[in-house]
KOLGUVEX-360347 format. One record per residue: residue number from 1; residue in one letter; x, y, z of N, C-alpha, C, CB in turn. Coordinates in steps of 0.1 Angstrom, whole numbers, plus 5000, padded with zeros to 4 digits. Glycine has a CB too. Example, Ala and Ser with C-alpha at 12.3 -4.5 7.8 and 13.67 -1.06 7.14 Angstrom:
BEGIN
<node 1,a,<5132,4943,5078>,<5123,4955,5078>,<5132,4967,5078>,<5113,4955,5090>>
<node 2,s,<5128,4978,5071>,<5137,4989,5071>,<5129,5000,5079>,<5141,4994,5057>>
***
This chain:
BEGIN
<node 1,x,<7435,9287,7123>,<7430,9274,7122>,<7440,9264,7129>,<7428,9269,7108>>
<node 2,x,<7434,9256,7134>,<7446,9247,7143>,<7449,9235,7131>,<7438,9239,7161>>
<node 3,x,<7459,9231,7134>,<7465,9215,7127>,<7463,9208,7131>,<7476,9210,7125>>
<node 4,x,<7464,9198,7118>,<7457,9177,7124>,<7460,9177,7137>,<7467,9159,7116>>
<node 5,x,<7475,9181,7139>,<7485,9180,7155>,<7474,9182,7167>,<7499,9196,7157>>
<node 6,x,<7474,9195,7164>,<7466,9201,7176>,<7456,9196,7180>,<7462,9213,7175>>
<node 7,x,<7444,9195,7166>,<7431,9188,7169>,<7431,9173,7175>,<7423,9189,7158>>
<node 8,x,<7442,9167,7173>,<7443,9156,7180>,<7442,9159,7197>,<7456,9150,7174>>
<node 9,x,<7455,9167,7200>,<7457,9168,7214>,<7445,9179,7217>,<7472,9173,7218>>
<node 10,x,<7437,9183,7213>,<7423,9189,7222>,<7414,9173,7222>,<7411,9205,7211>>
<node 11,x,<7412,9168,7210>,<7400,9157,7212>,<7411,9150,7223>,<7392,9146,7195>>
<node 12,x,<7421,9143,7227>,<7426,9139,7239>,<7422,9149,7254>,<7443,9137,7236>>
<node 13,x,<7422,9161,7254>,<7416,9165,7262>,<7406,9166,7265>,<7419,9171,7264>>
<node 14,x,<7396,9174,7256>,<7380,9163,7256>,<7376,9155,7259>,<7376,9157,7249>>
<node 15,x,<7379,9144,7261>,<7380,9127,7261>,<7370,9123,7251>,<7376,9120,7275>>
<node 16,x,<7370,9129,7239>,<7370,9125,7225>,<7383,9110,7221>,<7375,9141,7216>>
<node 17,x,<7388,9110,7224>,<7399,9105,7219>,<7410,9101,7229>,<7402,9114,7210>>
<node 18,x,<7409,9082,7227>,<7420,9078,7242>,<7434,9081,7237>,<7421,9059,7247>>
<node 19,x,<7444,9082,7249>,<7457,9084,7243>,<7461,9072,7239>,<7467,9090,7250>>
<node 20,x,<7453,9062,7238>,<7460,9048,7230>,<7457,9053,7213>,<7449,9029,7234>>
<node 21,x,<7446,9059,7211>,<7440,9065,7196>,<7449,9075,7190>,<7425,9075,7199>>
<node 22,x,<7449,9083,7202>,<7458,9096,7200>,<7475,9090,7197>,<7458,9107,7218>>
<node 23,x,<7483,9082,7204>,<7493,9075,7198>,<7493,9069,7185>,<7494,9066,7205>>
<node 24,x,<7488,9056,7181>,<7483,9053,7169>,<7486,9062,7151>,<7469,9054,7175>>
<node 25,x,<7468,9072,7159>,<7470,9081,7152>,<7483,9089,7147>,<7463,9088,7158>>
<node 26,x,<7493,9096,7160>,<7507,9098,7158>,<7514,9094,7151>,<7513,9097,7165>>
<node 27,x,<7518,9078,7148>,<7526,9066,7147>,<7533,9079,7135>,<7517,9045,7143>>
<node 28,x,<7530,9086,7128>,<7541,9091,7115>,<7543,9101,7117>,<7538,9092,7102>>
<node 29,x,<7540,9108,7129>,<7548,9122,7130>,<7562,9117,7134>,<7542,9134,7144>>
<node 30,x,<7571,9128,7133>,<7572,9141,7126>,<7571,9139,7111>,<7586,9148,7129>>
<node 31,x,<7571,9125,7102>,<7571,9121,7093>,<7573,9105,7091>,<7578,9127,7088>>
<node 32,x,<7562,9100,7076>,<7559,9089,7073>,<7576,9080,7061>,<7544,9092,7065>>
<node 33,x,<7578,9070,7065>,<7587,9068,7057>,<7582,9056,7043>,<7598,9065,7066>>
<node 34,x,<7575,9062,7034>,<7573,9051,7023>,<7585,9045,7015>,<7565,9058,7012>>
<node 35,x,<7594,9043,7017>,<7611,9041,7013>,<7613,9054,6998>,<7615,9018,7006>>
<node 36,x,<7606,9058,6991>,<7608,9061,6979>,<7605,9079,6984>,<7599,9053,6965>>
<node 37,x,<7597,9082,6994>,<7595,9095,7001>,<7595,9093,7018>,<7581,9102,6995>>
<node 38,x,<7598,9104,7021>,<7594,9107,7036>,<7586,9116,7038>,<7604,9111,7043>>
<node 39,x,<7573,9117,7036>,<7561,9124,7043>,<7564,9134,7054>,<7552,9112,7051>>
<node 40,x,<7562,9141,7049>,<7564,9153,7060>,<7551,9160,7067>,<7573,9165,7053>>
<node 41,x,<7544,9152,7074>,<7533,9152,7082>,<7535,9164,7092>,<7530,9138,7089>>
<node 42,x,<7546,9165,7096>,<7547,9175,7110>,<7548,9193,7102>,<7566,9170,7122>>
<node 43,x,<7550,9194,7086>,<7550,9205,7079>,<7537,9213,7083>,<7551,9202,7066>>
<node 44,x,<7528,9207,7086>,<7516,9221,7085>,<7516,9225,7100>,<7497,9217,7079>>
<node 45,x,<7524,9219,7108>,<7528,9226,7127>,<7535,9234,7121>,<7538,9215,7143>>
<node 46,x,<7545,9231,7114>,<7558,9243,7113>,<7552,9254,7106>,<7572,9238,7104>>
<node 47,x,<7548,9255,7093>,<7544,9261,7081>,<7527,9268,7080>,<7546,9249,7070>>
<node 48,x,<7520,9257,7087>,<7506,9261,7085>,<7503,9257,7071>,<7502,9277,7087>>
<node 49,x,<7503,9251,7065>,<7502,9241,7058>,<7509,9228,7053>,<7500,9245,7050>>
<node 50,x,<7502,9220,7049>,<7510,9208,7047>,<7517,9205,7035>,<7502,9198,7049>>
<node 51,x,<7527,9192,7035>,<7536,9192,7023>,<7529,9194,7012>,<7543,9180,7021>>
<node 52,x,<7534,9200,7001>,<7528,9199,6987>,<7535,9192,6978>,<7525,9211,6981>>
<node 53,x,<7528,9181,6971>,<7543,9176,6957>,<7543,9183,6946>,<7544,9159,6949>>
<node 54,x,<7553,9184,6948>,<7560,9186,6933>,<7557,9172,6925>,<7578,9189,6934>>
<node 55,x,<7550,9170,6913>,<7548,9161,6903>,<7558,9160,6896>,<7537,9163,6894>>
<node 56,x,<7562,9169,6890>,<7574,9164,6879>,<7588,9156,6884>,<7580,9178,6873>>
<node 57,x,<7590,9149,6880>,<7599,9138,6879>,<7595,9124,6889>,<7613,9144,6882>>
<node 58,x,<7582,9124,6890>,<7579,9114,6903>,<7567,9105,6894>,<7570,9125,6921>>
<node 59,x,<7564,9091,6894>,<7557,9083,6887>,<7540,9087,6896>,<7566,9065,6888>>
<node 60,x,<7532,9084,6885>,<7522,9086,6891>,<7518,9071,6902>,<7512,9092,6880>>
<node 61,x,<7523,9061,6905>,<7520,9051,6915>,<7530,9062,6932>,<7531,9030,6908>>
<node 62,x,<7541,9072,6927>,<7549,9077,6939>,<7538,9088,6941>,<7567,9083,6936>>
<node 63,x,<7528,9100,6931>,<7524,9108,6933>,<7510,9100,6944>,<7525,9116,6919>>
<node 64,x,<7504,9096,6936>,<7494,9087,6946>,<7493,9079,6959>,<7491,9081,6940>>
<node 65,x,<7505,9077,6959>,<7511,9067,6976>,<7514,9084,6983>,<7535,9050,6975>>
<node 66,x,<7517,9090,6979>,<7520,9102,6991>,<7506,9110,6988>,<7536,9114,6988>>
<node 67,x,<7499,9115,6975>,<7486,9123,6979>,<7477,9114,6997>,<7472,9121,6961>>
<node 68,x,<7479,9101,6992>,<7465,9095,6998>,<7470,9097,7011>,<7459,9078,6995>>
<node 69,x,<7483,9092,7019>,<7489,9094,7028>,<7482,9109,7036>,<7504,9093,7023>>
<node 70,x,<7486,9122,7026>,<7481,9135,7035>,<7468,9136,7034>,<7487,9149,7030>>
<node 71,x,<7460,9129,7027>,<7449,9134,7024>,<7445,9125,7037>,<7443,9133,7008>>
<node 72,x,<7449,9112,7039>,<7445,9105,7051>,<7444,9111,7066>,<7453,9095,7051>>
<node 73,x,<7451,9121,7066>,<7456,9130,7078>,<7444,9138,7079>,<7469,9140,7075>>
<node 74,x,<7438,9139,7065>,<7425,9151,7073>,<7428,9165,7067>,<7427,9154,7092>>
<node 75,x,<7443,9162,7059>,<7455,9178,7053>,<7443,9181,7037>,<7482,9169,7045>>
<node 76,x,<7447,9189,7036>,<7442,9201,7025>,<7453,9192,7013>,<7447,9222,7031>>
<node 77,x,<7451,9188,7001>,<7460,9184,6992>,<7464,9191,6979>,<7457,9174,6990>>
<node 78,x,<7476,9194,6977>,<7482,9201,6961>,<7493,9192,6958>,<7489,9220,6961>>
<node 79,x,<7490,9192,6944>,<7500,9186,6937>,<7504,9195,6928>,<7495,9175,6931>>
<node 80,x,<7516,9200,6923>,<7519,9207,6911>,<7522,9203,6900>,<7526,9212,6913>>
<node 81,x,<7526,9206,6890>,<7534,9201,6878>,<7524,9186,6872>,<7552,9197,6882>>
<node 82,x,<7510,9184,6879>,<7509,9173,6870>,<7498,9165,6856>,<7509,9166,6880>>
<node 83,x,<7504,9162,6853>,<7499,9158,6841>,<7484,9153,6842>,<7507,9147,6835>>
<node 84,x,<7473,9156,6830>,<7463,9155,6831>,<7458,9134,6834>,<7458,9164,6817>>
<node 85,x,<7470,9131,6828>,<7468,9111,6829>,<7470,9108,6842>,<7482,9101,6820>>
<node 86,x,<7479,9119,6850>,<7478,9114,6867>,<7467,9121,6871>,<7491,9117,6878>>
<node 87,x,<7459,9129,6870>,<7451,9132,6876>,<7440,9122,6875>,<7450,9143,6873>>
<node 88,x,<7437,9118,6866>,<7430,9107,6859>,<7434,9093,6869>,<7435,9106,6842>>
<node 89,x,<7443,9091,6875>,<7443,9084,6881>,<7437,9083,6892>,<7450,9081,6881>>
<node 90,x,<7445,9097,6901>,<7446,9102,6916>,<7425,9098,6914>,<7454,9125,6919>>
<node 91,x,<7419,9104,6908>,<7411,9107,6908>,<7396,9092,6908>,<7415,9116,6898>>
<node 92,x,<7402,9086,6906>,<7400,9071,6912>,<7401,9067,6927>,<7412,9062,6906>>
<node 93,x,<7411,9069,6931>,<7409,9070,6944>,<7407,9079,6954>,<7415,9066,6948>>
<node 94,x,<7405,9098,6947>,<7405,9105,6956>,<7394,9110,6949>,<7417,9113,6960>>
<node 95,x,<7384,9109,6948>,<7370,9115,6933>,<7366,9127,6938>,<7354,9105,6930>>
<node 96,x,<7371,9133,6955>,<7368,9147,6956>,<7374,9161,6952>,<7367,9147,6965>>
<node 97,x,<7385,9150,6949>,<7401,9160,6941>,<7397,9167,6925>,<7418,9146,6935>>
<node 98,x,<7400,9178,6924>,<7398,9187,6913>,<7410,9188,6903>,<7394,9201,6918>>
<node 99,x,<7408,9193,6889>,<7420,9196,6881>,<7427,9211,6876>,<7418,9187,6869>>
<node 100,x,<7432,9217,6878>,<7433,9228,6865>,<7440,9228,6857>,<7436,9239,6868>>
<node 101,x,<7438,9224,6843>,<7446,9221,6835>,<7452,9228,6829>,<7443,9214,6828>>
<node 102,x,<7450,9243,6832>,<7466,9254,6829>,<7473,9251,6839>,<7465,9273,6829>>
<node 103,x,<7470,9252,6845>,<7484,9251,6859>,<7489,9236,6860>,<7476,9256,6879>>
<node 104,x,<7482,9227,6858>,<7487,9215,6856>,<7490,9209,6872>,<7500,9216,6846>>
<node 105,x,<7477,9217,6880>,<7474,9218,6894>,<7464,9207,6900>,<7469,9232,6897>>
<node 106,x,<7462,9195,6911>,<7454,9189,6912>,<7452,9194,6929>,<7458,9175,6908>>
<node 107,x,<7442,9200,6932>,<7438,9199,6947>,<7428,9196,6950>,<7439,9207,6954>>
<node 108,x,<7428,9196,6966>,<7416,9191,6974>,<7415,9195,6985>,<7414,9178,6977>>
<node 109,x,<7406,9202,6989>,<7398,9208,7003>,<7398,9203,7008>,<7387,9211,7006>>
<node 110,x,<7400,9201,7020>,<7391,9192,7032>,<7391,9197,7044>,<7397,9177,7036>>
<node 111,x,<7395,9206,7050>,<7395,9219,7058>,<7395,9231,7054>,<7403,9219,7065>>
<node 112,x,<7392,9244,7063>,<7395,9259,7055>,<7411,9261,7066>,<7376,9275,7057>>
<node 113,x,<7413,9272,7055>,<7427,9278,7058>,<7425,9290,7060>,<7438,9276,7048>>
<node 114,x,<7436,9293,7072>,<7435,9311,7080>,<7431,9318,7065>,<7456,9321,7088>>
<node 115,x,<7426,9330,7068>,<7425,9336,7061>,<7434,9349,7055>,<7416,9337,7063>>
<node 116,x,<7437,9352,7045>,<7449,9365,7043>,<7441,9372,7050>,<7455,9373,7026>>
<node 117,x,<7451,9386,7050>,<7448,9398,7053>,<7438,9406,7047>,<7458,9403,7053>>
<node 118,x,<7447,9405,7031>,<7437,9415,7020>,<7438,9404,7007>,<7446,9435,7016>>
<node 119,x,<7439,9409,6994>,<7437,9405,6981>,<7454,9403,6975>,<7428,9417,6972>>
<node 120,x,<7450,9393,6971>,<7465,9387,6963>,<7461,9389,6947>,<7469,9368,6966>>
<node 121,x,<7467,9400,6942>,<7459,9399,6926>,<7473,9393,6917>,<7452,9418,6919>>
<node 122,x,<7473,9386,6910>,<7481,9375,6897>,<7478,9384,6883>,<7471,9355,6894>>
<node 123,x,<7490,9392,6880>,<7489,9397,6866>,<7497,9390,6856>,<7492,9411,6866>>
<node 124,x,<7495,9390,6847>,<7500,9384,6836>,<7507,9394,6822>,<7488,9375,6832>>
<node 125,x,<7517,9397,6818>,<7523,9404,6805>,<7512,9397,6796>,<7540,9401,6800>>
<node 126,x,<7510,9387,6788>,<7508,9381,6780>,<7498,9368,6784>,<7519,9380,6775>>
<node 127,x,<7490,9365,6773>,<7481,9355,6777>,<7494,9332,6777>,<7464,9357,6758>>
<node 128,x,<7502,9343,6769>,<7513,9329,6772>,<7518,9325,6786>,<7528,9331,6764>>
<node 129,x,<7519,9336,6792>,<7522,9336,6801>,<7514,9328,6817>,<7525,9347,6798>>
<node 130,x,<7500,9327,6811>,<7492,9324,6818>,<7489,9308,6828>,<7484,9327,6811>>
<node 131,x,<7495,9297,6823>,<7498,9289,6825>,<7504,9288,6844>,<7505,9286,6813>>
<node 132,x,<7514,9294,6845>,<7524,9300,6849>,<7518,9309,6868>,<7529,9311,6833>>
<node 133,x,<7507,9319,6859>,<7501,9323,6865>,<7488,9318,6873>,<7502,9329,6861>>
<node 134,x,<7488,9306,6867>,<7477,9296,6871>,<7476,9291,6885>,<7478,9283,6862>>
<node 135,x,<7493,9284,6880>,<7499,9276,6892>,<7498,9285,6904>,<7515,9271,6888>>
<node 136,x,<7501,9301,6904>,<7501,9310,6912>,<7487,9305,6917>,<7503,9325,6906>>
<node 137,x,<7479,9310,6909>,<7465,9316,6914>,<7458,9302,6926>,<7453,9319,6896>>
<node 138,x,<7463,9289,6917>,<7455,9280,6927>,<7463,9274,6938>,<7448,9268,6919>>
<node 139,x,<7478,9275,6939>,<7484,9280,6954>,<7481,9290,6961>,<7495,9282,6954>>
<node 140,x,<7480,9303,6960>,<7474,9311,6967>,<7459,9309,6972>,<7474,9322,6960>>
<node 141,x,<7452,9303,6962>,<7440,9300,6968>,<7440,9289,6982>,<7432,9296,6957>>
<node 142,x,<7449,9278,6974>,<7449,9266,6985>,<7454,9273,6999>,<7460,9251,6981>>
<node 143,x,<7459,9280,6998>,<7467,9289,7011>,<7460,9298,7019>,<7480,9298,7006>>
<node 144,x,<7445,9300,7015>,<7439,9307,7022>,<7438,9321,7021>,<7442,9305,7031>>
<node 145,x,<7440,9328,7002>,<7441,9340,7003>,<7429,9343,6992>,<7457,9345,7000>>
<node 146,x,<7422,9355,6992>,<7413,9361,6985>,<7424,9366,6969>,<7405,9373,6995>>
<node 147,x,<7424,9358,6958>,<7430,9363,6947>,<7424,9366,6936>,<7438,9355,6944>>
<node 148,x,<7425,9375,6925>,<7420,9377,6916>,<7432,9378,6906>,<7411,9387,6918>>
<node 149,x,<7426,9375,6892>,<7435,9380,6880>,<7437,9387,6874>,<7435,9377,6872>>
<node 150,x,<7444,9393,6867>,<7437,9403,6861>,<7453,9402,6847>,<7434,9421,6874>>
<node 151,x,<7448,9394,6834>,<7458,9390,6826>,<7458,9400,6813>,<7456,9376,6823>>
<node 152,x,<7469,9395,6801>,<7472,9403,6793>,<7471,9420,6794>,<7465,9398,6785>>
<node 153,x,<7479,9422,6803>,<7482,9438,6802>,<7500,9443,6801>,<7474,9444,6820>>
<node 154,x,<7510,9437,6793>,<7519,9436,6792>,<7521,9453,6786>,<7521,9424,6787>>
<node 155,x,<7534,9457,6787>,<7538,9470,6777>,<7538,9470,6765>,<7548,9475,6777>>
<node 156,x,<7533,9459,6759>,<7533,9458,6741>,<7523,9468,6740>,<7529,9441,6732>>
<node 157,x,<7516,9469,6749>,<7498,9481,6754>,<7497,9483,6765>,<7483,9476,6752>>
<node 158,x,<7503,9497,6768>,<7505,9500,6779>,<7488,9501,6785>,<7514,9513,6778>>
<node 159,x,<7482,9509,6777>,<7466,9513,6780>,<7460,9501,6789>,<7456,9516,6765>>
<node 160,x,<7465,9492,6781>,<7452,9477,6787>,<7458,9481,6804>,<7458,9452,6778>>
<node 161,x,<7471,9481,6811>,<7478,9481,6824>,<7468,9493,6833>,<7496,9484,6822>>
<node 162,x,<7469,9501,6826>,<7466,9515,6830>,<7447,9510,6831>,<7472,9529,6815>>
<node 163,x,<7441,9511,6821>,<7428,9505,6822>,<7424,9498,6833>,<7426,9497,6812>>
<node 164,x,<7432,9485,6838>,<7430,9482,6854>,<7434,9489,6868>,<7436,9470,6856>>
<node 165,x,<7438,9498,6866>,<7449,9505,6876>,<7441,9503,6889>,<7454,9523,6872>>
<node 166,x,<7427,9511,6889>,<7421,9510,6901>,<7421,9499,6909>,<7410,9513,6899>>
<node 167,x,<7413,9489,6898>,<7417,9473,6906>,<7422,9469,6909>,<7418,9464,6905>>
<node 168,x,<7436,9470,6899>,<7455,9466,6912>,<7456,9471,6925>,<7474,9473,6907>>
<node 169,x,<7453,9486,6924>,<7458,9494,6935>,<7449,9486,6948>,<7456,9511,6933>>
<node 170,x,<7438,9479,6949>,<7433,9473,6959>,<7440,9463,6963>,<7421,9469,6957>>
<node 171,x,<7452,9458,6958>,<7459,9444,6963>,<7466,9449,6971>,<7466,9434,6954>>
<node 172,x,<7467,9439,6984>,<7477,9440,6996>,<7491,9431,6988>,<7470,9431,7012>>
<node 173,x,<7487,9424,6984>,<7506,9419,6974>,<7503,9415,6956>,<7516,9398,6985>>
<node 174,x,<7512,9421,6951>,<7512,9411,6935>,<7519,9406,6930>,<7512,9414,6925>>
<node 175,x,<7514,9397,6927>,<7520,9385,6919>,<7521,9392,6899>,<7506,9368,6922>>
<node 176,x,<7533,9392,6896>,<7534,9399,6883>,<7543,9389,6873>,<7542,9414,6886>>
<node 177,x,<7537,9384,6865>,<7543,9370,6854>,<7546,9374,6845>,<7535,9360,6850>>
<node 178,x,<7559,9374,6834>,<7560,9380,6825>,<7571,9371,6819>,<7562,9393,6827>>
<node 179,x,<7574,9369,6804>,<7583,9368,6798>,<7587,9375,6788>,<7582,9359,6796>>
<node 180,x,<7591,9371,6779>,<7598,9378,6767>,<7612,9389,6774>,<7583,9388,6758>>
<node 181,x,<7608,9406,6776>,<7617,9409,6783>,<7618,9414,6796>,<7622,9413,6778>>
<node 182,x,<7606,9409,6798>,<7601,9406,6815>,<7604,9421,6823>,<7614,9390,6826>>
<node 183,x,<7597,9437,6816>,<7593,9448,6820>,<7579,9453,6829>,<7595,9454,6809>>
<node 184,x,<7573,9444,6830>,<7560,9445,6837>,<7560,9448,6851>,<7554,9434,6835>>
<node 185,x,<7573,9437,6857>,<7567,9442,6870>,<7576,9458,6877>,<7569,9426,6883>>
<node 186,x,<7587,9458,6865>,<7591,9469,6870>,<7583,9483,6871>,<7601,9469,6864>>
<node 187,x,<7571,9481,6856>,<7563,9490,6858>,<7551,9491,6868>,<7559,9491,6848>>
<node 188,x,<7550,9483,6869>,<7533,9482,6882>,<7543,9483,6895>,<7520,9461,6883>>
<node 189,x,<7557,9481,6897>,<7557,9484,6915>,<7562,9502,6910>,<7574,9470,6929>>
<node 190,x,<7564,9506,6901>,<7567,9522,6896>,<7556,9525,6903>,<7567,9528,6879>>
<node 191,x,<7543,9520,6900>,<7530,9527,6901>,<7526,9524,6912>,<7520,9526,6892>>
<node 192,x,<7527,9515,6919>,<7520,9505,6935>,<7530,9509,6946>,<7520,9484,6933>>
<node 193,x,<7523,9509,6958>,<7531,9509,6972>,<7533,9497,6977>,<7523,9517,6982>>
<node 194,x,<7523,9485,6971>,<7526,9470,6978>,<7537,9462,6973>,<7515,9462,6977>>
<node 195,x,<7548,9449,6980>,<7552,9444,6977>,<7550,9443,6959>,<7551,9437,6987>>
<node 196,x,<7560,9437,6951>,<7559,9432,6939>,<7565,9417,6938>,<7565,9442,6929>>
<node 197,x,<7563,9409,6937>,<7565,9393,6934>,<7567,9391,6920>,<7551,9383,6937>>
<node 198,x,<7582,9390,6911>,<7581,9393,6901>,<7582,9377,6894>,<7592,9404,6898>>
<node 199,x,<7579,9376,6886>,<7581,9361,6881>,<7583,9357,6866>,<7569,9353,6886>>
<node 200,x,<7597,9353,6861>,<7598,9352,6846>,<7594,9339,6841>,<7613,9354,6840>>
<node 201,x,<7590,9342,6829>,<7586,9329,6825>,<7595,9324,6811>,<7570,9328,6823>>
<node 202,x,<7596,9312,6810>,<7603,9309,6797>,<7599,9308,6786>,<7608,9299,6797>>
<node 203,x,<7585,9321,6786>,<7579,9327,6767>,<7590,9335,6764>,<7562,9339,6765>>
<node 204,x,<7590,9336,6754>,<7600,9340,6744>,<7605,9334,6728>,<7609,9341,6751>>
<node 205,x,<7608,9348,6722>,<7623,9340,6709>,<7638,9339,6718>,<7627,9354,6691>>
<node 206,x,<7640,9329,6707>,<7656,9328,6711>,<7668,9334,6720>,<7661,9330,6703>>
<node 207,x,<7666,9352,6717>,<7679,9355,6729>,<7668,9358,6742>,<7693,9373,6724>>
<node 208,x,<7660,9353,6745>,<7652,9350,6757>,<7657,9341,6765>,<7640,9347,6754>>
<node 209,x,<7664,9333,6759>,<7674,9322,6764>,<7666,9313,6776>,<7688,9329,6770>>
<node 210,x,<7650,9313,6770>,<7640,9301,6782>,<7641,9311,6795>,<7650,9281,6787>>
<node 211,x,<7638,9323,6796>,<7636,9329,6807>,<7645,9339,6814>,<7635,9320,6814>>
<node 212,x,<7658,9333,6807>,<7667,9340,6815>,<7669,9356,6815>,<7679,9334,6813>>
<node 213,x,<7666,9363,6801>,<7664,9375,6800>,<7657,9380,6807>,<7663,9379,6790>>
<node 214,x,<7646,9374,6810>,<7633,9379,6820>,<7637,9378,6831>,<7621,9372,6819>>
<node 215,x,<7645,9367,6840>,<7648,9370,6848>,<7657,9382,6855>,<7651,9361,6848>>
<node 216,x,<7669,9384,6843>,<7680,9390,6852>,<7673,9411,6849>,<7702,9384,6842>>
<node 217,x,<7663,9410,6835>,<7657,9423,6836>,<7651,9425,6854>,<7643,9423,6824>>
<node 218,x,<7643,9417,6858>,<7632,9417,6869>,<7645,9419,6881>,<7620,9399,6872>>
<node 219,x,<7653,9412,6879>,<7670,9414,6892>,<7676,9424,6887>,<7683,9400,6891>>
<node 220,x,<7674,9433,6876>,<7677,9444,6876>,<7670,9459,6878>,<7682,9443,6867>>
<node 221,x,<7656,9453,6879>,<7646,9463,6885>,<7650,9473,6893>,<7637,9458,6892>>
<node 222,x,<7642,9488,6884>,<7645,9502,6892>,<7640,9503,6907>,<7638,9513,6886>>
<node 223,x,<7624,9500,6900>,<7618,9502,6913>,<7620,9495,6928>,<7607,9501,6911>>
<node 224,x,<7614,9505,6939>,<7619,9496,6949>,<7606,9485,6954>,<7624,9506,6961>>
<node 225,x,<7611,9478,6961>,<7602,9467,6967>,<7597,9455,6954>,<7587,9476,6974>>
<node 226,x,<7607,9452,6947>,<7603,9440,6939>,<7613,9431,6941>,<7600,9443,6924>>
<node 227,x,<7605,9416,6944>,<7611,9407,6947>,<7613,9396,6935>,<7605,9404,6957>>
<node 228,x,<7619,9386,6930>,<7615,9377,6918>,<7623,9363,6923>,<7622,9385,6902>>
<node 229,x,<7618,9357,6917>,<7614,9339,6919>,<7619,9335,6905>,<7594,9333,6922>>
<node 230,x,<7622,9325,6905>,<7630,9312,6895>,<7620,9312,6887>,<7633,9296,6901>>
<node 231,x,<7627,9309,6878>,<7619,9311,6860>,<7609,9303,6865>,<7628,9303,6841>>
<node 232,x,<7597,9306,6855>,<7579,9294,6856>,<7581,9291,6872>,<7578,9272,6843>>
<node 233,x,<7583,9300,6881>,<7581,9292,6897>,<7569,9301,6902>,<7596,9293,6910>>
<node 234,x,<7555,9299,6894>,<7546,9303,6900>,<7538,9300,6915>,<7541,9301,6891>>
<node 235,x,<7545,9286,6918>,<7540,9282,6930>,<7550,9289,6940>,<7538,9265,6931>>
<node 236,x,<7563,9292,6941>,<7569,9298,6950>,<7565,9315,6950>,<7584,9293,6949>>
<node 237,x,<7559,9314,6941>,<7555,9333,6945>,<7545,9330,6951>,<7551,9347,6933>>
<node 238,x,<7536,9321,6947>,<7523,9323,6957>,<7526,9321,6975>,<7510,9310,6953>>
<node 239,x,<7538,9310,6970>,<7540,9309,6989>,<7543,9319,6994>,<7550,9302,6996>>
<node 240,x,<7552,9325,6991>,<7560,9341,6992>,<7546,9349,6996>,<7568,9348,6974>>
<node 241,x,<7537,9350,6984>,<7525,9359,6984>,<7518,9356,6995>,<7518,9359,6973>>
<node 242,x,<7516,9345,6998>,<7506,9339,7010>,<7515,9342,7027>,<7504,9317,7007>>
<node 243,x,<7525,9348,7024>,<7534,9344,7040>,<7533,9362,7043>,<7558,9335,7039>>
<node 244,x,<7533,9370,7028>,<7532,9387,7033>,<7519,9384,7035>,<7535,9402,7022>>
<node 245,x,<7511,9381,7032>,<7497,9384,7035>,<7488,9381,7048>,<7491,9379,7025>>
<node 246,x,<7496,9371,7050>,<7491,9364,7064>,<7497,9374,7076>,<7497,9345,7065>>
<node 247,x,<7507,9380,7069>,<7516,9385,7084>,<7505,9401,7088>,<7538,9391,7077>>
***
């Protein structure tokens, strides 16, 4: 799929579009400066997709001056981390924008995106854990990949893991979410040939220490080919997941 970028400079060759339009239009590449952010408009030339915010720690008047900005571009929009009261807002002025309130995810379509290769499947240890894997699931989607779920199959029951086996083994990459003592993904890349995307989350009691046991288990993984991402960073495995898949 081409970017805002590009489709500008074909409708200028076309003669869709004067280069007084085509300028104009430009006026914020490589980026918009709202004093409180810098817009990073020229991100989906580099990346193939465009900026996404991060919600948490940003007022919802900052989250809304930058959605409308990309969404003005014609860009595909995600927001992460945000609360159901900003969405409620966004949603006033953007009313085509959607919510998922496990993932605490707001997006919006407005073009399609390349398509993956194969299937991104999002497993989950535990249904706590799902939140987590949310955020996964609807970045991978916004990114243009065919994903499926497939949750609560942790080693507290091995059987339930085993019971899906056939259906994992169809994924070109996995996304594997776990907390407590974060053994899951070491078992499914035991059993799989594809990448593993490991991801801890901060479920747990006490010497779980908010994740960190889950982390440094997944960084101490036997098997080979598993990779792992920052405690609850469901949206950076999907990027991760979306960049093997596209390749």
């Amino acid at each position: 799929m081409t970017s805002h970028f590009e489709d500008i400079l074909k409708r200028v060759y076309d003669r869709r579009l004067s280069p007084e339009e085509a300028l104009k239009t430009l006026k914020d590449y490589p980026y918009q400066d709202l004093e409180f952010a810098k817009v990073d408009h020229h991100r989906e030339l580099r990346k193939g997709f465009p900026e996404i915010i991060y919600g948490l720690g940003k007022t919802d008047e900052q989250i809304l001056k930058i959605a409308r900005e990309i969404v003005k571009k014609g860009c595909n929009l995600l927001v992460t981390r945000a609360e159901p009261s900003t969405f409620e807002k966004l949603k006033k002025s953007l009313p085509r924008a959607r919510y998922n309130g496990l993932a605490k995810a707001v997006f919006l379509k407005q073009k399609p995106t390349a398509p993956g290769k194969g299937k991104v499947m999002v497993l989950t240890a535990g249904t706590s854990d799902i939140p987590v894997a949310e955020e996964a699931v609807v970045t991978c989607d916004m990114l243009g990949n065919d994903v499926e779920r497939v949750y609560d199959i942790g080693v507290a029951g091995l059987h339930r893991l085993l019971g899906e086996y056939e259906k994992i083994m169809l994924a070109r990459v996995l996304i594997v979410v776990a907390g407590m003592e974060g053994a899951l993904p070491s078992v499914v890349a035991g059993l799989s040939s594809v990448p593993v995307i490991a991801v801890p989350t901060s479920v747990g009691y006490g010497a779980s220490f908010k994740g960190l046991a889950a982390l440094l288990a997944m960084l101490n993984s036997c098997p080979g080919g598993v990779g792992v991402v920052n405690i609850d960073n469901g949206f950076g495995a999907a990027y991760l997941a979306s960049l093997i898949n596209h390749l």
